[in-house]
MDTraj code that builds the backbone (N, CA, C; nanometers):
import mdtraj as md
import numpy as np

residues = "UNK UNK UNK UNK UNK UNK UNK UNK UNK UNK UNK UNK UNK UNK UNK UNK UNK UNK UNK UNK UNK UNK UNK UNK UNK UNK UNK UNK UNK UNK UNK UNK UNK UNK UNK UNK UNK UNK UNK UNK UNK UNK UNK UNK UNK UNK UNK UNK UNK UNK UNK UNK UNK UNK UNK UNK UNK UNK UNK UNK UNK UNK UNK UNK UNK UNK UNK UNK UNK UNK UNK UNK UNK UNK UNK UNK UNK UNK UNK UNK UNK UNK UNK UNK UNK UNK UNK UNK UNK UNK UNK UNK UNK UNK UNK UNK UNK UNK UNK UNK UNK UNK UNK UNK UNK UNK UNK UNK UNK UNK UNK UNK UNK UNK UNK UNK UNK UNK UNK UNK UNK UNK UNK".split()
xyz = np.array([
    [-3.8972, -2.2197, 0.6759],
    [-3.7758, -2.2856, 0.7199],
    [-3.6778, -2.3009, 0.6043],
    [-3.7364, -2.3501, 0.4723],
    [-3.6524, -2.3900, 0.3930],
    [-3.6062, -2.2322, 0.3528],
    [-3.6077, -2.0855, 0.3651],
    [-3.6105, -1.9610, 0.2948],
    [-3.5111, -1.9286, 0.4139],
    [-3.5122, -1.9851, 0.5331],
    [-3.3958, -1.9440, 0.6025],
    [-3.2566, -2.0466, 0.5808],
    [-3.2738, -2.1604, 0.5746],
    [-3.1834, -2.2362, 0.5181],
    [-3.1194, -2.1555, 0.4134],
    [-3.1518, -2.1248, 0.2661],
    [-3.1404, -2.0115, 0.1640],
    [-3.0346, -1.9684, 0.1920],
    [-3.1227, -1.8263, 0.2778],
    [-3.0402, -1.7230, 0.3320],
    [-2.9585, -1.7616, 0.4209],
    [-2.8977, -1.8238, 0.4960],
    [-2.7770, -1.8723, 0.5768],
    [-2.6625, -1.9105, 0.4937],
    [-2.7187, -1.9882, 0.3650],
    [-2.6225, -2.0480, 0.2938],
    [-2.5673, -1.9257, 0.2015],
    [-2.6273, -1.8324, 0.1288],
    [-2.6052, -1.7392, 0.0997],
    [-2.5312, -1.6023, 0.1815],
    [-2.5230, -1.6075, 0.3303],
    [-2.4839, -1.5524, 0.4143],
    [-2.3565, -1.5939, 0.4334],
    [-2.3223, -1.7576, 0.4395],
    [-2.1863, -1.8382, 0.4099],
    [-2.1222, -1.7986, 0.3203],
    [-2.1828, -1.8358, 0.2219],
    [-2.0858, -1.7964, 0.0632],
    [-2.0372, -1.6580, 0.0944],
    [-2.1265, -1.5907, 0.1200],
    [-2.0555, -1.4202, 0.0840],
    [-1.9388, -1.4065, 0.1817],
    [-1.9536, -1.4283, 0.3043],
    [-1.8309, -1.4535, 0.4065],
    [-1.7103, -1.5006, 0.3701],
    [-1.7558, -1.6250, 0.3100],
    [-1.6375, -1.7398, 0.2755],
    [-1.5508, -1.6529, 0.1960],
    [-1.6642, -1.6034, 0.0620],
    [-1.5799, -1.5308, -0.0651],
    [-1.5244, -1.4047, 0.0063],
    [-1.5558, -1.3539, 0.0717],
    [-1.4729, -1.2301, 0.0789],
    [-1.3544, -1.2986, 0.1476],
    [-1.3310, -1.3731, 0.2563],
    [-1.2339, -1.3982, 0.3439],
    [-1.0768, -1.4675, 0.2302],
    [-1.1579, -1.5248, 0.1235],
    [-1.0788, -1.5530, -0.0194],
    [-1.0177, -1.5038, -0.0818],
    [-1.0671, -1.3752, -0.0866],
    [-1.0050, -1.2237, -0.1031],
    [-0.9924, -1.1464, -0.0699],
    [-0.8407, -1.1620, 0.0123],
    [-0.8082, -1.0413, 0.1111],
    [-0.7051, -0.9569, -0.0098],
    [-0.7136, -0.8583, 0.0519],
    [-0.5785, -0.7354, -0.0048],
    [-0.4805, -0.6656, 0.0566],
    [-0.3846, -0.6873, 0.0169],
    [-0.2780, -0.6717, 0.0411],
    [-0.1641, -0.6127, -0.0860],
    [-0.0456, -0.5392, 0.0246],
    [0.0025, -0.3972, -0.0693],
    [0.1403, -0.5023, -0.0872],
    [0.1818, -0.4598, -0.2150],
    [0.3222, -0.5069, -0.2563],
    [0.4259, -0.3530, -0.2699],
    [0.5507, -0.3693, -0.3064],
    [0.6102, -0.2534, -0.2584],
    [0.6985, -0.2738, -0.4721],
    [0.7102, -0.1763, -0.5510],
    [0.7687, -0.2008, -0.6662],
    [0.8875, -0.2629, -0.6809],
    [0.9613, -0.2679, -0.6121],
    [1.0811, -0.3647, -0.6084],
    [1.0897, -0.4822, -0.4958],
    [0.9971, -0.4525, -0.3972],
    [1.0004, -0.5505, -0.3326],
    [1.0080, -0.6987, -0.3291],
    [0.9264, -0.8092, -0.2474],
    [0.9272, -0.9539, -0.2952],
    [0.8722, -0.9806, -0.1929],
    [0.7984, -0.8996, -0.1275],
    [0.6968, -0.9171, 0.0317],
    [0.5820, -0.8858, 0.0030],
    [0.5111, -0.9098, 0.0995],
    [0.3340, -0.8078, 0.0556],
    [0.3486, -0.7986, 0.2163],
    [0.2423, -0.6522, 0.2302],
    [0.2244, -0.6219, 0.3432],
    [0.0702, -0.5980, 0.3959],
    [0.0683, -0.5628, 0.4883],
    [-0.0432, -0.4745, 0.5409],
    [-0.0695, -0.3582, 0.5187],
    [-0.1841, -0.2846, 0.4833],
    [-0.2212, -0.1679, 0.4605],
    [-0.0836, -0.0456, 0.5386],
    [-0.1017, -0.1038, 0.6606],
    [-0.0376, 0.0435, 0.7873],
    [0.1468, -0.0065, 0.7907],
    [0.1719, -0.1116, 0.7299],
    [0.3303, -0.1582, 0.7105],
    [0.4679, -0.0108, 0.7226],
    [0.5582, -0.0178, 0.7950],
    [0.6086, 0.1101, 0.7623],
    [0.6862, 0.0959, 0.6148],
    [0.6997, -0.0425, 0.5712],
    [0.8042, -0.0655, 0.4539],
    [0.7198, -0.0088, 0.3447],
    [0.5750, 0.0333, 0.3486],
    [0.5128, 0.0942, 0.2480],
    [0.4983, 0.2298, 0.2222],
    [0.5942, 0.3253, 0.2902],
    [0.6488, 0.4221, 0.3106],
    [0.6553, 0.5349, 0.1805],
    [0.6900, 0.4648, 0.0872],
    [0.7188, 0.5087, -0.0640],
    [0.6594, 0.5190, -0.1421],
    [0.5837, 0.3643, -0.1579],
    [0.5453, 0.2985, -0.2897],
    [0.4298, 0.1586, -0.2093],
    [0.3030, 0.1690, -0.2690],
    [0.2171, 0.0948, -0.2222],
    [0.1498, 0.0648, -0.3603],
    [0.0908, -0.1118, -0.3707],
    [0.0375, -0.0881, -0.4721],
    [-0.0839, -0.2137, -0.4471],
    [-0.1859, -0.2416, -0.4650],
    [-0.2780, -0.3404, -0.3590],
    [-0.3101, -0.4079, -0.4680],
    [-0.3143, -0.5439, -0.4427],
    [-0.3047, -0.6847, -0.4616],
    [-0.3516, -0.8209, -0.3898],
    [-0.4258, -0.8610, -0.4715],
    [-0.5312, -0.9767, -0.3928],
    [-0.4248, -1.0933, -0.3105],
    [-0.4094, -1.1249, -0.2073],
    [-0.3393, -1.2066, -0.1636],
    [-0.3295, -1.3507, -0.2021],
    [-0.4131, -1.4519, -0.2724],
    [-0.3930, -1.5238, -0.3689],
    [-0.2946, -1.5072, -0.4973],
    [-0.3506, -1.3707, -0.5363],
    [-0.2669, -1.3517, -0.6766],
    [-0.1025, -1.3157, -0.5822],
    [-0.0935, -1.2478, -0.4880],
    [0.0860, -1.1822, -0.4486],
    [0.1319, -1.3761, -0.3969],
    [0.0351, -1.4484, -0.3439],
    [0.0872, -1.5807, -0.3306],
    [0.1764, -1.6418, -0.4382],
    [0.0680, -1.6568, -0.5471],
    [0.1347, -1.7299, -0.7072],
    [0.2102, -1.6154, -0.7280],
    [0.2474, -1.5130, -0.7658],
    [0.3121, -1.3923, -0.8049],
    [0.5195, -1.4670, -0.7567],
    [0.4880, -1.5343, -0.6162],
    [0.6459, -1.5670, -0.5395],
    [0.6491, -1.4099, -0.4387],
    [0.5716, -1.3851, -0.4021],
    [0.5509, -1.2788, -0.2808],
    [0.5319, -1.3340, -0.1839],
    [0.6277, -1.3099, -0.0569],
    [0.6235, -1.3496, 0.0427],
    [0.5324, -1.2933, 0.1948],
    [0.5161, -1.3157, 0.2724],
    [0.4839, -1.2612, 0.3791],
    [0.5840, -1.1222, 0.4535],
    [0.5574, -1.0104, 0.4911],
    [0.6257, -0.9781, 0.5482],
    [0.6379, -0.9198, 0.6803],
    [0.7832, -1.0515, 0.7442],
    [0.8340, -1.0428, 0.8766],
    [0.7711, -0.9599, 0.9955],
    [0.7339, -0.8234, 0.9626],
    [0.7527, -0.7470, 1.0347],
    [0.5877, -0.6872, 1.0735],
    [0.5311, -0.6974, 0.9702],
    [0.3603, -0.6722, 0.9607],
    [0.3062, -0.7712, 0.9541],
    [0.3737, -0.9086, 0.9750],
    [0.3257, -1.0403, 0.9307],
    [0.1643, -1.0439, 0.9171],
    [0.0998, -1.0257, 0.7679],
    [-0.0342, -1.0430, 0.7224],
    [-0.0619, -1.1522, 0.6586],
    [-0.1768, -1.2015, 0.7297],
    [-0.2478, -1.3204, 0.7257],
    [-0.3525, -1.3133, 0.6649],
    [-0.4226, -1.4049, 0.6373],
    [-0.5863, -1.3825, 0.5530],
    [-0.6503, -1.3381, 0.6515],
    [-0.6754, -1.3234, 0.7901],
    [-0.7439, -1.3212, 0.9290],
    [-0.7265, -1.1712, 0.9062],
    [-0.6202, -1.1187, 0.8796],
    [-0.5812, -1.0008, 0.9603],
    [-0.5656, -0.8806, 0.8714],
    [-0.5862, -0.9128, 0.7660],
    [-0.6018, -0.8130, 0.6640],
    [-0.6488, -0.7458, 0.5827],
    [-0.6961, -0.6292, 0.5370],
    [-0.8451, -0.5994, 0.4886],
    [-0.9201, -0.6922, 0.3746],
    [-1.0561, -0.6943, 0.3825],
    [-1.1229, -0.7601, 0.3080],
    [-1.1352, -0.7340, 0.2000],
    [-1.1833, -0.7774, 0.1097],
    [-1.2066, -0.7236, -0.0571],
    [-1.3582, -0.6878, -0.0605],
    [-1.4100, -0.6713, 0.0094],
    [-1.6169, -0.6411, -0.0283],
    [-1.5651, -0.4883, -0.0345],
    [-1.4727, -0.4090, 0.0060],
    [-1.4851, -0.2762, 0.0130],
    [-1.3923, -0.2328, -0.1032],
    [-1.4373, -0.3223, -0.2204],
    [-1.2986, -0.3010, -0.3013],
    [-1.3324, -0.1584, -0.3634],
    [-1.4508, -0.1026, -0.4137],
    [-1.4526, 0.0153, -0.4743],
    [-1.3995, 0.1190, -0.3559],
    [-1.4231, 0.1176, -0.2526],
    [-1.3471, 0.2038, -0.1950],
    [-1.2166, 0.2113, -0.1465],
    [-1.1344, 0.0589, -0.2001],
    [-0.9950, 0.1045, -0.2324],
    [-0.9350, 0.1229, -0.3433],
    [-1.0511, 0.0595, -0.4492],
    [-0.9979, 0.1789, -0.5638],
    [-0.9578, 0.3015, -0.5482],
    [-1.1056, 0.3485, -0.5180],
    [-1.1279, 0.4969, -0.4961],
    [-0.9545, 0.5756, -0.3585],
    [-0.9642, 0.5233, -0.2872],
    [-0.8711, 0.5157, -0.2259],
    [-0.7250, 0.5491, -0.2497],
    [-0.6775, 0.4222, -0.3501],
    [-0.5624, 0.4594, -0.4311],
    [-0.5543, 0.5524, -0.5371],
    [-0.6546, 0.5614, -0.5817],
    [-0.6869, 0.6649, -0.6561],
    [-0.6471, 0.7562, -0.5743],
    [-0.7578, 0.8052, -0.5150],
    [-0.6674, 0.9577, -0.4256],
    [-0.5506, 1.0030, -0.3700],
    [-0.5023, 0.8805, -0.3461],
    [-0.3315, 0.8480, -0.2747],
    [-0.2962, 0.9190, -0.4257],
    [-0.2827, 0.7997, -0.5245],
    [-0.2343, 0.8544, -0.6048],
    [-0.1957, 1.0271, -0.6943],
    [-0.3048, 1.0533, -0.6687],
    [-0.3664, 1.2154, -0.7269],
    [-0.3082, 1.2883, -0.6167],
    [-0.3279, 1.2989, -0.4632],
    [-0.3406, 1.3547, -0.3856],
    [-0.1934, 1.3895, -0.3076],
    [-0.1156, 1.2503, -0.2990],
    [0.0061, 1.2373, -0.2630],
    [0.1074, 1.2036, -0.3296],
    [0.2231, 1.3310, -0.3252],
    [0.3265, 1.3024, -0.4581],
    [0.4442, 1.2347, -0.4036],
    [0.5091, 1.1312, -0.4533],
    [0.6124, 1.0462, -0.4484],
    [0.7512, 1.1408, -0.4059],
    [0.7816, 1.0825, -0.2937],
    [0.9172, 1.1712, -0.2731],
    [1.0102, 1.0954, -0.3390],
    [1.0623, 1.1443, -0.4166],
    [1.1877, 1.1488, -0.4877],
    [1.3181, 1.2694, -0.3976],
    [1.4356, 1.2197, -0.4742],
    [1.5266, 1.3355, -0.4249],
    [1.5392, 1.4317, -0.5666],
    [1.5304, 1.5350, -0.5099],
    [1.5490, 1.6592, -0.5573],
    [1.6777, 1.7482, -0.5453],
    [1.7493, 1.8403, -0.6042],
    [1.8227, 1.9420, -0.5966],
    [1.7780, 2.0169, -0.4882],
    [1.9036, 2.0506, -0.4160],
    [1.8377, 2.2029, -0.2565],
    [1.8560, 2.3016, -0.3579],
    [1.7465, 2.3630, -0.2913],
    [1.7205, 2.5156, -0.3142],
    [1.7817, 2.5954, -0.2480],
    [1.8990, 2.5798, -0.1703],
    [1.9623, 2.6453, -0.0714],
    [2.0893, 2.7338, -0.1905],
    [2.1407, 2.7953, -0.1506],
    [2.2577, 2.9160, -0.1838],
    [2.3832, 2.8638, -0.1302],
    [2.5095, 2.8508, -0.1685],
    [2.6273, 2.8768, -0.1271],
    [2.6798, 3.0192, -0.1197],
    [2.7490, 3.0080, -0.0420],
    [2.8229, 3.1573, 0.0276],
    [2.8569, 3.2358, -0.1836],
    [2.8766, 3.1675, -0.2216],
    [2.9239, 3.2112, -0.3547],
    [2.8350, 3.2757, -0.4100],
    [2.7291, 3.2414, -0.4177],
    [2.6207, 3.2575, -0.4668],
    [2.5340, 3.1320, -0.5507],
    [2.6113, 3.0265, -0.6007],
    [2.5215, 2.9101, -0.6729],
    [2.4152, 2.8296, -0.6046],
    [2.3843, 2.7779, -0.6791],
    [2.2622, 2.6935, -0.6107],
    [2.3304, 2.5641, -0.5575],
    [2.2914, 2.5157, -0.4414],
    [2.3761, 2.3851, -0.3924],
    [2.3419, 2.2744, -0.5042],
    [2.4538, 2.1685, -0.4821],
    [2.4640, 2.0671, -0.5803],
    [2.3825, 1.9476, -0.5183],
    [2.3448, 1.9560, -0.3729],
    [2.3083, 1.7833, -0.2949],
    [2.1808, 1.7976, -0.3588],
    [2.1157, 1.6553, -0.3367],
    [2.0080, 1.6104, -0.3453],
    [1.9178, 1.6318, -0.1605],
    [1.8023, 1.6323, -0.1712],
    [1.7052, 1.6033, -0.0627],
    [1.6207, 1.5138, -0.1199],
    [1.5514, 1.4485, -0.0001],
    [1.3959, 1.4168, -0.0056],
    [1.3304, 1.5179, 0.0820],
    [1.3999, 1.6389, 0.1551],
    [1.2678, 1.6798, 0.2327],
    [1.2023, 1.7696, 0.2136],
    [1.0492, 1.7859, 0.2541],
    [0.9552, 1.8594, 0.2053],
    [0.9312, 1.9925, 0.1618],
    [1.0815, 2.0262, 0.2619],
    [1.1234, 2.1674, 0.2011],
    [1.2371, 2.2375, 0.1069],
    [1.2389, 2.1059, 0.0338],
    [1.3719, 2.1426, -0.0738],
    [1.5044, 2.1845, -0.0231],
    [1.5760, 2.1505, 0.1443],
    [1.6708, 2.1735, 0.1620],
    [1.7405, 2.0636, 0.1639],
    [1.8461, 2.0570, 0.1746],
    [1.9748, 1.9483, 0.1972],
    [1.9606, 1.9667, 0.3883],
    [2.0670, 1.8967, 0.4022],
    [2.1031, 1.9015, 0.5868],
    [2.1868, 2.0092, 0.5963],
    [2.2123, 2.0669, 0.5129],
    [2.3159, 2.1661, 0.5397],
    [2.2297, 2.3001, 0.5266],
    [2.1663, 2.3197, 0.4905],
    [2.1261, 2.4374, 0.4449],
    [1.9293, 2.4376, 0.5140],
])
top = md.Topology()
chain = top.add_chain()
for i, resn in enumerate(residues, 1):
    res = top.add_residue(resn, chain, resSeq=i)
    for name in ("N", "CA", "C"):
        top.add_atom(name, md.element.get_by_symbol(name[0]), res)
traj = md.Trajectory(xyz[None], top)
């Protein structure tokens, strides 16, 4: 009896502590934290214990509104290391770029893109 007592209480703690540390993504200029699937994380994601984005002056945000309830846990933290890690390595930051497109003249166009295929809207 007393070895299940133990283990219950030990079953508590680990619950409690993870629910303590949830994670949640901040955006580099932002002043929100979000949810993993947020569309405002579109760009730039960077994950952060929700205690620490609390004291940080990070707010909730509006639109993904994430709660300690509702947001991933921290027990799986090596696999969001691992995670961002691969984001990182795997997926490159759209920036705008120069089009690769031609003018009737022959030069290379002057606009910028973000899209995946190095054109402007025009071209």
């Amino acid at each position: 009896m007393k070895v299940l007592r133990i283990l219950v209480f030990f079953v508590a703690f680990a619950i409690s502590h993870n629910v303590a540390a949830q994670t949640v993504y901040v955006t580099k200029t932002g002043k929100k934290y979000h949810k993993s699937e947020c569309r405002y994380l579109k760009y730039s994601k960077k994950a952060i214990k929700l205690d620490k984005a609390k004291a940080l002056g990070y707010t909730a945000c509006k639109i993904c509104k994430p709660t300690a309830k509702n947001t991933k846990e921290n027990a799986n933290s090596l696999a969001l290391k691992k995670e961002t890690k691969d984001e990182s390595t795997t997926t490159k930051k759209v920036i705008a770029t120069q089009c690769t497109g031609k003018t009737k003249s022959g030069k290379r166009c002057k606009r910028k893109t973000k899209n995946a295929n190095g054109r402007c809207y025009q071209h």
